[in-house]
N, CA, C and O atoms as a DFTB+ gen file, in Angstrom:
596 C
 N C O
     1  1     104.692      89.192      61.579
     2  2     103.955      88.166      62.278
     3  2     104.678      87.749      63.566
     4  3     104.142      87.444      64.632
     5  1     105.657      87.778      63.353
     6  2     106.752      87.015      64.518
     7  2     107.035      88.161      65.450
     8  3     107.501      87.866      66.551
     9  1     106.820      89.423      65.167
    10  2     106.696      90.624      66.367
    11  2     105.999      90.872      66.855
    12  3     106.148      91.485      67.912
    13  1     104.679      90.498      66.310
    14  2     103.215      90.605      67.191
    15  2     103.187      89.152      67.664
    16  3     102.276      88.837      68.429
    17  1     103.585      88.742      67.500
    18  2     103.507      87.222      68.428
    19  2     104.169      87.586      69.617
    20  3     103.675      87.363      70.722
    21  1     105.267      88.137      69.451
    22  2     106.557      88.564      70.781
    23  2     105.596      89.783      71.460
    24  3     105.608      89.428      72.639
    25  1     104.941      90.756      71.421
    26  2     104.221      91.528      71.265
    27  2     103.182      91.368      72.388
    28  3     102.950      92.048      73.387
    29  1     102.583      90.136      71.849
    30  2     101.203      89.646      72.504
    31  2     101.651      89.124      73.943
    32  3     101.315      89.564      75.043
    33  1     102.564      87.985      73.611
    34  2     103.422      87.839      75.196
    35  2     103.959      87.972      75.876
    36  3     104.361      87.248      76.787
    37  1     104.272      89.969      75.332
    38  2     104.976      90.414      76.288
    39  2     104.316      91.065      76.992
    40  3     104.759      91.272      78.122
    41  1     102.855      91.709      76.569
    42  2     101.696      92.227      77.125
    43  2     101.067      90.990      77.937
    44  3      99.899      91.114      78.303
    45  1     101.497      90.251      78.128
    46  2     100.612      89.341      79.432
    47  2     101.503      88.817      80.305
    48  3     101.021      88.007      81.097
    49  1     102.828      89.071      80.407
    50  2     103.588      89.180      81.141
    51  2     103.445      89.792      82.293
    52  3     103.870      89.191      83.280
    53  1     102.816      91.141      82.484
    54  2     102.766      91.811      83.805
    55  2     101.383      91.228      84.678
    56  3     100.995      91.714      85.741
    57  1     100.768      90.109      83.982
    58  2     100.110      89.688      84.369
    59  2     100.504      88.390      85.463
    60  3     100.364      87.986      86.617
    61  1     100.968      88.161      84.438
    62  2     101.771      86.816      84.919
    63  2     102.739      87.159      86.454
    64  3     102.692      86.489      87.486
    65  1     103.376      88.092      86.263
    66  2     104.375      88.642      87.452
    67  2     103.719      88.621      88.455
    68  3     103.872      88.014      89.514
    69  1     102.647      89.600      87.955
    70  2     101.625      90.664      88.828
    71  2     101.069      89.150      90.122
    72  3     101.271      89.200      91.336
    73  1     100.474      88.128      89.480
    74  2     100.298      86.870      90.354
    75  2     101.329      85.999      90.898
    76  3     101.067      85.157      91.757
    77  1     102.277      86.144      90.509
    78  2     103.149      85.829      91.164
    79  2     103.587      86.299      92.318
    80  3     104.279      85.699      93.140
    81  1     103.206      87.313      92.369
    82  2     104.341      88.479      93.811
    83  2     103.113      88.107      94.826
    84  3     103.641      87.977      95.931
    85  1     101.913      87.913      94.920
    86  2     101.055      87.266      96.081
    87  2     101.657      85.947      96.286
    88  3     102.060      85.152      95.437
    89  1     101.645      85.843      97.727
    90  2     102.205      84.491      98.090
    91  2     100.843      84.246      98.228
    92  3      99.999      85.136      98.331
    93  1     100.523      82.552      98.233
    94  2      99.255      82.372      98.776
    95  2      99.128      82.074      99.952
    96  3      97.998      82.398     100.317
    97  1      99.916      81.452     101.042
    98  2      99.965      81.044     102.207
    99  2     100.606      81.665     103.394
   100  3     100.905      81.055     104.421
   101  1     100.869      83.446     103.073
   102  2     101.190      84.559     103.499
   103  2     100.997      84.364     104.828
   104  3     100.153      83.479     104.686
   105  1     101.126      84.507     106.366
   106  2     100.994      84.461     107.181
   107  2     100.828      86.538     107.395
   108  3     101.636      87.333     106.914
   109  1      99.909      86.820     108.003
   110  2      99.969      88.303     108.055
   111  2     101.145      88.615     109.348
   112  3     101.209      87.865     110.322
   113  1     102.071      89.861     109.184
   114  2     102.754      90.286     110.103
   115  2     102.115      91.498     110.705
   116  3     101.836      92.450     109.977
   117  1     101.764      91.534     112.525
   118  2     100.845      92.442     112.644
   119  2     102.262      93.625     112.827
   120  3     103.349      93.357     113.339
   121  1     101.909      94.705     112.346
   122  2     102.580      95.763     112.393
   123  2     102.075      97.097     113.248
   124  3     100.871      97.160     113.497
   125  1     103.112      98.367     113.793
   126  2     102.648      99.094     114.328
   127  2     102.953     100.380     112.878
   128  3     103.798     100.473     111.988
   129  1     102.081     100.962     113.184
   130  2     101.696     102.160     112.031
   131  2     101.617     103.375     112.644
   132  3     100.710     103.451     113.471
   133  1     102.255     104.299     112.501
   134  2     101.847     106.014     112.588
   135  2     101.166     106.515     111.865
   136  3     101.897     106.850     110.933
   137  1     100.345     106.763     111.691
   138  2      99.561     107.837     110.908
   139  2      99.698     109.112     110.766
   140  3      99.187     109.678     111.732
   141  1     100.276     110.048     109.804
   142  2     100.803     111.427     109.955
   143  2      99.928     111.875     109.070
   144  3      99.602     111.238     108.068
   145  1      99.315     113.443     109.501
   146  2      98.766     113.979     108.349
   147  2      98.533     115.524     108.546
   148  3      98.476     115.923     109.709
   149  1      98.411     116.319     107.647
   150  2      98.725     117.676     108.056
   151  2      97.048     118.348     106.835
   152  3      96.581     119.487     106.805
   153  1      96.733     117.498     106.285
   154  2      95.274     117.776     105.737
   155  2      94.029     118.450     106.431
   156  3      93.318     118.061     107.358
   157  1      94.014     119.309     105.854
   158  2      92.067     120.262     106.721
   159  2      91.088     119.943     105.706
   160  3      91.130     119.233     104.702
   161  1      90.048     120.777     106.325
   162  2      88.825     120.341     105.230
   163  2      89.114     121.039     104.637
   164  3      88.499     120.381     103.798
   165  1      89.580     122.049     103.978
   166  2      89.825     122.139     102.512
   167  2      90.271     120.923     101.405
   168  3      90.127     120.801     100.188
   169  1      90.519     120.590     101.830
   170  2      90.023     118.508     100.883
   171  2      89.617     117.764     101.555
   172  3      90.304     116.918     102.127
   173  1      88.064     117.921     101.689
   174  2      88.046     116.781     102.677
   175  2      88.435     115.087     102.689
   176  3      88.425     114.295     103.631
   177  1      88.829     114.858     101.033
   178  2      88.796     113.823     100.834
   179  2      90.483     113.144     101.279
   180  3      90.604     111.987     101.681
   181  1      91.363     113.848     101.159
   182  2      92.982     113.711     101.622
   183  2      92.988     114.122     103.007
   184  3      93.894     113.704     103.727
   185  1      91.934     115.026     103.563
   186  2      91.712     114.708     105.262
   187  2      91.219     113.685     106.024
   188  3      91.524     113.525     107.206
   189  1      90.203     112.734     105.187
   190  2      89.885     111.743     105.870
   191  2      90.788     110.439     105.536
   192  3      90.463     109.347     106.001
   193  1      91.618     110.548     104.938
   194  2      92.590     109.392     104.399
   195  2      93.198     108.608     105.269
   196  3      93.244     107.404     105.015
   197  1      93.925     109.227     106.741
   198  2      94.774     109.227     107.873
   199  2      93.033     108.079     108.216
   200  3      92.801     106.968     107.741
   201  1      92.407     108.656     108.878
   202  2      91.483     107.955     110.002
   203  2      90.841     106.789     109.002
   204  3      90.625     105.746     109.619
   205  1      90.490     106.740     107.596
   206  2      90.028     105.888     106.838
   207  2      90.728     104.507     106.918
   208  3      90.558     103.501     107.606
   209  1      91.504     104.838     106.025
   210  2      93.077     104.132     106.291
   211  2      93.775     103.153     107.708
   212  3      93.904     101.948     107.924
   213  1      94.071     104.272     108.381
   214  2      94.130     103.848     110.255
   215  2      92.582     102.695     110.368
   216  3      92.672     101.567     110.853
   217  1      91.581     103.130     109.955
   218  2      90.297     102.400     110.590
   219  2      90.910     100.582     109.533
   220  3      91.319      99.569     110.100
   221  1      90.777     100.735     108.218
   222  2      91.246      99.693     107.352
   223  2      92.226      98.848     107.827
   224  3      92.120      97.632     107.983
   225  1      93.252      99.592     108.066
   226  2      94.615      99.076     109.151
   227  2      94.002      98.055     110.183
   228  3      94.161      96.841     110.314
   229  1      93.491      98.678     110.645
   230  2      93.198      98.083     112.491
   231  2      92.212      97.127     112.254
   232  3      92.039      96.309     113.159
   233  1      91.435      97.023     111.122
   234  2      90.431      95.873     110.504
   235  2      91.252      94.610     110.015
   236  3      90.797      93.466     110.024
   237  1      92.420      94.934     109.623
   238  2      93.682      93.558     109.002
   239  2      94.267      93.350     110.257
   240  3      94.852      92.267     110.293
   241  1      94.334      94.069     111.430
   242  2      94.644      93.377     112.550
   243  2      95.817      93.877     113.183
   244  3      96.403      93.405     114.158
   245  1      96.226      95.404     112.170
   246  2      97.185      96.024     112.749
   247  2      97.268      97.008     114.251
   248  3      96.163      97.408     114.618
   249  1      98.272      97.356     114.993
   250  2      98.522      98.352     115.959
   251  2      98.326     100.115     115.380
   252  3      99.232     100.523     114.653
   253  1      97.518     100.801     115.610
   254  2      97.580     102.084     114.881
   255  2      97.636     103.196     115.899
   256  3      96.955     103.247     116.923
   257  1      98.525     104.080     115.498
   258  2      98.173     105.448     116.154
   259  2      97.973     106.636     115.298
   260  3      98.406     106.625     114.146
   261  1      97.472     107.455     115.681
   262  2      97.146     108.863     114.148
   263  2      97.678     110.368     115.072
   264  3      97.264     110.823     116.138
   265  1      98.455     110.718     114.391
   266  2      99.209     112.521     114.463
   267  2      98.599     113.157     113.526
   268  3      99.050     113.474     112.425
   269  1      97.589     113.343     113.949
   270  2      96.789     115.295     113.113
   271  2      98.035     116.151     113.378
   272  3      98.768     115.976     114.351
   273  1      98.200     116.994     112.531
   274  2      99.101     118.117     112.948
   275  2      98.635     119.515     111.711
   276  3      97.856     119.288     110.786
   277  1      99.092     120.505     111.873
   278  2      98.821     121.018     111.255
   279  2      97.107     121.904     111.036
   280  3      96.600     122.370     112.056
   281  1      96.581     122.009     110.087
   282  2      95.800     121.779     109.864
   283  2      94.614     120.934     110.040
   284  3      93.451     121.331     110.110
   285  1      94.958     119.947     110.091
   286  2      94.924     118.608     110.405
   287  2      94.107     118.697     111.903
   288  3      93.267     117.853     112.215
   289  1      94.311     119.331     112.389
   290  2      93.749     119.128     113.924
   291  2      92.253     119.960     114.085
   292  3      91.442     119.965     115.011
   293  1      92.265     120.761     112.561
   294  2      90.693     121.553     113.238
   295  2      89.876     120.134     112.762
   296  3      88.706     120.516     112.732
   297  1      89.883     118.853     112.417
   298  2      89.273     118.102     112.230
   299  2      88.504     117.594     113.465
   300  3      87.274     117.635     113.429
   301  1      89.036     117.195     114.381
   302  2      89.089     117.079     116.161
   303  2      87.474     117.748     116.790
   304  3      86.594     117.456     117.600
   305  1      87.846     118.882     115.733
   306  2      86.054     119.647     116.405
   307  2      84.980     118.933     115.952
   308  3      84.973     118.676     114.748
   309  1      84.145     118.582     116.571
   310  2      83.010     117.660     116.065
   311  2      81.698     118.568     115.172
   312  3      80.726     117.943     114.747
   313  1      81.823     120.077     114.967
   314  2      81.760     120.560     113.985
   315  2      82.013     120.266     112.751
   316  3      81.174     119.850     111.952
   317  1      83.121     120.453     112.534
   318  2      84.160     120.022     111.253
   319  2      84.059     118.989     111.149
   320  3      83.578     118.755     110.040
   321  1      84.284     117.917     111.817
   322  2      84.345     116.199     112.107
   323  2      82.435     115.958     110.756
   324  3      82.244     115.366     109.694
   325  1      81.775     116.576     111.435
   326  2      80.056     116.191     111.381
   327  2      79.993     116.821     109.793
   328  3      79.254     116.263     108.983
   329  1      80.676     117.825     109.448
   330  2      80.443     118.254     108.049
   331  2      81.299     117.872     106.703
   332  3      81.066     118.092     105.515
   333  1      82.061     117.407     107.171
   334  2      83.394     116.117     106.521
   335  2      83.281     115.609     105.361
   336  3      84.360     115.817     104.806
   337  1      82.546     115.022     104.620
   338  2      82.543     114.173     104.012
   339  2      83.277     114.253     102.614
   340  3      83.212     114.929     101.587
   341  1      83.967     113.261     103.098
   342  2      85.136     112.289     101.589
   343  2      84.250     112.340     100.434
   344  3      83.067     112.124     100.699
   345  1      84.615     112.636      98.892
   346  2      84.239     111.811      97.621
   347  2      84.123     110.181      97.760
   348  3      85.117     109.457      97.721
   349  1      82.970     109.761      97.905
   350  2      82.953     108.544      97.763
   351  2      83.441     107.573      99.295
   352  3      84.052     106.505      99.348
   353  1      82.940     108.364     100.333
   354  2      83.740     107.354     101.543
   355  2      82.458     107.951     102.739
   356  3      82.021     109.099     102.653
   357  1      82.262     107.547     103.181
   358  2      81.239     107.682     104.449
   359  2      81.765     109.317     105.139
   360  3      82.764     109.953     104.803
   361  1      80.702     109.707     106.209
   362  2      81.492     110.775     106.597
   363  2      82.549     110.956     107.716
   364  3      82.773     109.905     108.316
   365  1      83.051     111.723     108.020
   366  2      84.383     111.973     108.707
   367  2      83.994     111.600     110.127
   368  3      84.852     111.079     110.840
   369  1      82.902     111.800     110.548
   370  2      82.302     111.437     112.098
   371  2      81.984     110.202     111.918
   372  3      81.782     109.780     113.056
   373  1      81.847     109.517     111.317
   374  2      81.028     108.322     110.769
   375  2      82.563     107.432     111.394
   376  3      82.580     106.943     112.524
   377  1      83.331     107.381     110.781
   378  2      84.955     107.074     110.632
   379  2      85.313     107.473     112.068
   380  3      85.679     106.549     112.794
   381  1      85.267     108.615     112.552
   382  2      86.280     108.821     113.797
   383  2      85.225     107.942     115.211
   384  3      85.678     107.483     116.259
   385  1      84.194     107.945     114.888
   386  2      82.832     107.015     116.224
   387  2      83.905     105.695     116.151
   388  3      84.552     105.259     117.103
   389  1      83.913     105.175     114.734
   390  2      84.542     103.630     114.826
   391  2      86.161     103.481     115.512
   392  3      86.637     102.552     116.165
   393  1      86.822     104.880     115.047
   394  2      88.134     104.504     116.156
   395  2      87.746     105.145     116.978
   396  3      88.237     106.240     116.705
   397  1      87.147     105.268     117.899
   398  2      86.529     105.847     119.363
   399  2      86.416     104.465     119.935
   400  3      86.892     103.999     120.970
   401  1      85.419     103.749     118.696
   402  2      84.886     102.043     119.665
   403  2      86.409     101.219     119.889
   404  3      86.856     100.819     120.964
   405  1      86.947     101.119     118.734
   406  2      88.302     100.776     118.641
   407  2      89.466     100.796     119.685
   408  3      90.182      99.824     119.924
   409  1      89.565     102.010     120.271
   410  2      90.354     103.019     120.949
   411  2      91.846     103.090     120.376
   412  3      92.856     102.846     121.036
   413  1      91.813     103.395     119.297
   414  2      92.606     104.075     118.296
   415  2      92.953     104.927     118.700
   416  3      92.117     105.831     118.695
   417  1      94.779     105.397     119.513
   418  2      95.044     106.473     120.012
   419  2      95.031     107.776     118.890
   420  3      95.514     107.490     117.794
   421  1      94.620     108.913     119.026
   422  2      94.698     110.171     118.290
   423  2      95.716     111.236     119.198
   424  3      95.301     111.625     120.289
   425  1      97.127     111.708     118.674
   426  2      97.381     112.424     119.287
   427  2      97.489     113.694     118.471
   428  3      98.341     113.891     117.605
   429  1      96.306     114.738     118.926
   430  2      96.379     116.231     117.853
   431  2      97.757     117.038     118.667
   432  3      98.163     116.852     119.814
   433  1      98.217     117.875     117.728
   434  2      99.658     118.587     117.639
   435  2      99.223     119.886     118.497
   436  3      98.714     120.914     118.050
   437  1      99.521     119.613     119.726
   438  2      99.189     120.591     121.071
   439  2      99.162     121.931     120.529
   440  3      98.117     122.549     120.737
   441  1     100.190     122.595     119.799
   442  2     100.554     123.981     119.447
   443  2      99.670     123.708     118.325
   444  3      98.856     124.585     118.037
   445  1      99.693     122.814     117.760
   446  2      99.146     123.252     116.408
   447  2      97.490     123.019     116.603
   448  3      96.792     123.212     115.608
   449  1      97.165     122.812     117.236
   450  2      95.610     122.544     118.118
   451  2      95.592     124.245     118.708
   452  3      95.143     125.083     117.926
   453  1      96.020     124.645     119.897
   454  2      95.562     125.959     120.769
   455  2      96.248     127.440     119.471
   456  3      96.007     128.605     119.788
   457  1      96.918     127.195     118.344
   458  2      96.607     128.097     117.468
   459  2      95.772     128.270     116.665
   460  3      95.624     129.293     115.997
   461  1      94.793     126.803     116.608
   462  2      93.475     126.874     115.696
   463  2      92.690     126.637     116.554
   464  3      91.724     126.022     116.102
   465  1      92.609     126.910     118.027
   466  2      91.535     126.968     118.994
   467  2      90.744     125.471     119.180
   468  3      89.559     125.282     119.456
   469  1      91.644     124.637     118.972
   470  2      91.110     123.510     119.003
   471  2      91.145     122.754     120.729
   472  3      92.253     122.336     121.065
   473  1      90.464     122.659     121.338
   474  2      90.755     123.001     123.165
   475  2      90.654     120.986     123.288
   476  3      90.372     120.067     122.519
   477  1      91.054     121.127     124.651
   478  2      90.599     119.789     125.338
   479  2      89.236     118.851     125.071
   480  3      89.222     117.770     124.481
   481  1      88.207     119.483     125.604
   482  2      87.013     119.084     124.915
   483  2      86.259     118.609     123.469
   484  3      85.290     117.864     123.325
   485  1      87.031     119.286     122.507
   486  2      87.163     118.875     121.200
   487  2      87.687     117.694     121.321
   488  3      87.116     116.746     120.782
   489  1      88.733     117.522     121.961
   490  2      89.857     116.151     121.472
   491  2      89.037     115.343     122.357
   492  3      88.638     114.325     121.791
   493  1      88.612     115.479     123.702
   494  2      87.931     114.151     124.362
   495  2      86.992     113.921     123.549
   496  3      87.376     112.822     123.147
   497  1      85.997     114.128     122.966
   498  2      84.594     113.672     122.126
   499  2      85.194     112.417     121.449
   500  3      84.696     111.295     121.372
   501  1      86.378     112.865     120.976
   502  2      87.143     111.415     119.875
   503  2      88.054     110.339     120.978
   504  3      88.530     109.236     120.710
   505  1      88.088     110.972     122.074
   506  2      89.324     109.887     123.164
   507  2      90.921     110.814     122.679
   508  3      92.005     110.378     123.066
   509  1      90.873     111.470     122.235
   510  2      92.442     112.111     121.582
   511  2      93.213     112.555     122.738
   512  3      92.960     112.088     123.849
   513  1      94.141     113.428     122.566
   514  2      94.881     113.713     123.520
   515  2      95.746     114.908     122.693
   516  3      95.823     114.999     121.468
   517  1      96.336     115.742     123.626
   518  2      97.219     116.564     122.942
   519  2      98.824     115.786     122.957
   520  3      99.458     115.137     123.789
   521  1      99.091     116.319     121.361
   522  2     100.405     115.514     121.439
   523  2     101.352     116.858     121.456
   524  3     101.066     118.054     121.511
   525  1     103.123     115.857     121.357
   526  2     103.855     117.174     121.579
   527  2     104.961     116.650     120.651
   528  3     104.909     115.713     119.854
   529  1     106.071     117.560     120.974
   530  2     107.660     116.728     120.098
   531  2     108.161     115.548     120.890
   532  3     108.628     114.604     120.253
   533  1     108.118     115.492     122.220
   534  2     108.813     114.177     122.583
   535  2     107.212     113.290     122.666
   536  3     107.571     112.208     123.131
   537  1     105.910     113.214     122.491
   538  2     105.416     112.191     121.764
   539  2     105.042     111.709     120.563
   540  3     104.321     110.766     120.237
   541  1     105.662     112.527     119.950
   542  2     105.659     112.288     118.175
   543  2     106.892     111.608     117.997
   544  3     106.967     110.753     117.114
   545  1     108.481     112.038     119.166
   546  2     109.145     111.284     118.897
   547  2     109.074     109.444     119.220
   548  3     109.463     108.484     118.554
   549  1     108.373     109.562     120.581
   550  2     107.852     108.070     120.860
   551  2     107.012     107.534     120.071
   552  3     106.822     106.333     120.266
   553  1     106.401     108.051     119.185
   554  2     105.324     107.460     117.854
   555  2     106.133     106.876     116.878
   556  3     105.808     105.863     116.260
   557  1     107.710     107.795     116.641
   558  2     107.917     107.273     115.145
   559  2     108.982     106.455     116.055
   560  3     109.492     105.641     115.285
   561  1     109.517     106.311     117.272
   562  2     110.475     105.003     117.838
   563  2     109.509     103.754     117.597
   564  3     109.781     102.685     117.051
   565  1     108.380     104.159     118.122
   566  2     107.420     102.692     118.498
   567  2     106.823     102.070     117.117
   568  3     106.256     100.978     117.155
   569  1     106.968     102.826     115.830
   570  2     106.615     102.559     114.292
   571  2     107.275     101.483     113.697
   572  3     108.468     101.647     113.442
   573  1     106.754     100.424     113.425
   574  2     107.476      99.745     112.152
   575  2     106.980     100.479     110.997
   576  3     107.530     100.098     109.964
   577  1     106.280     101.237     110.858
   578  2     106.007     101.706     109.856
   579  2     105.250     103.161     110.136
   580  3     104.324     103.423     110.904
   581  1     105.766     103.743     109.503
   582  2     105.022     105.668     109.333
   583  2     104.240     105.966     107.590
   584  3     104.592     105.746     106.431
   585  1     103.480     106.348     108.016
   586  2     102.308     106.641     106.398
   587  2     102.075     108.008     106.752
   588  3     101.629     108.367     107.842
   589  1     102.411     108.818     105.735
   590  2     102.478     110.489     105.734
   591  2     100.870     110.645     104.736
   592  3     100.941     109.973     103.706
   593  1      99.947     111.161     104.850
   594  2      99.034     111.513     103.965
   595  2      98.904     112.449     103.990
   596  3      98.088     112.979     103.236
């Protein structure tokens, strides 16, 4: 009797914590964010995570920038962009229009863009830009925070 008593309140304990760790009178800290991601449509759902995410971000009031790399950059084509769609999340063009209105910098991975034929014109449709190593290095200087998806 006296172990299921100990038992019962130790199972509502993580409850108890769990409300505790929210402050209620939190003041938000706006933060700057990198967005890294090396995802293609072969999932589309871990490819749209970076711009989902980034869009969510910039809705709480944060600074965002997003590094396609990889793979990651045949997204950029508004082909691919238009046929996108996440499990359960709007589609991938749907998402990249809103950081367009936004102006959510996108910088796709220059080499890793003109080996998947991903050209200039692709990246303007979204506002993007080709990125390189010394602006990926100015992305993760200017980061309080980096999110790898």
């Amino acid at each position: 009797m006296i172990r299921r008593s100990f038992l019962r309140n130790l199972a509502v304990l993580p409850l108890f914590a769990a409300g505790a760790a929210v402050p209620a009178a939190a003041s938000p800290v706006k933060l700057k964010i990198l967005m890294k991601s090396a995802w293609g449509s072969d999932d589309p759902t871990k490819a749209a995570f970076p711009f989902l995410h980034g869009d969510a971000l910039s809705e709480a009031g944060h600074d965002i920038q997003i590094f396609p790399l990889g793979e990651a950059v045949s997204l950029m084509r508004k082909s691919v962009a238009n046929a996108l769609v996440p499990v359960g999340w709007p589609p991938l063009a749907e998402v990249l229009s809103k950081l367009v209105t936004k102006k959510i910098p996108i910088y796709a991975c220059g080499a890793c863009s003109r080996a998947r034929g991903v050209t200039e014109s692709d990246l303007a449709e979204y506002g993007a830009k080709f990125g390189n190593p010394k602006i990926f290095v100015s992305l993760v200087e200017w980061a309080d925070k980096i999110i790898t998806e």
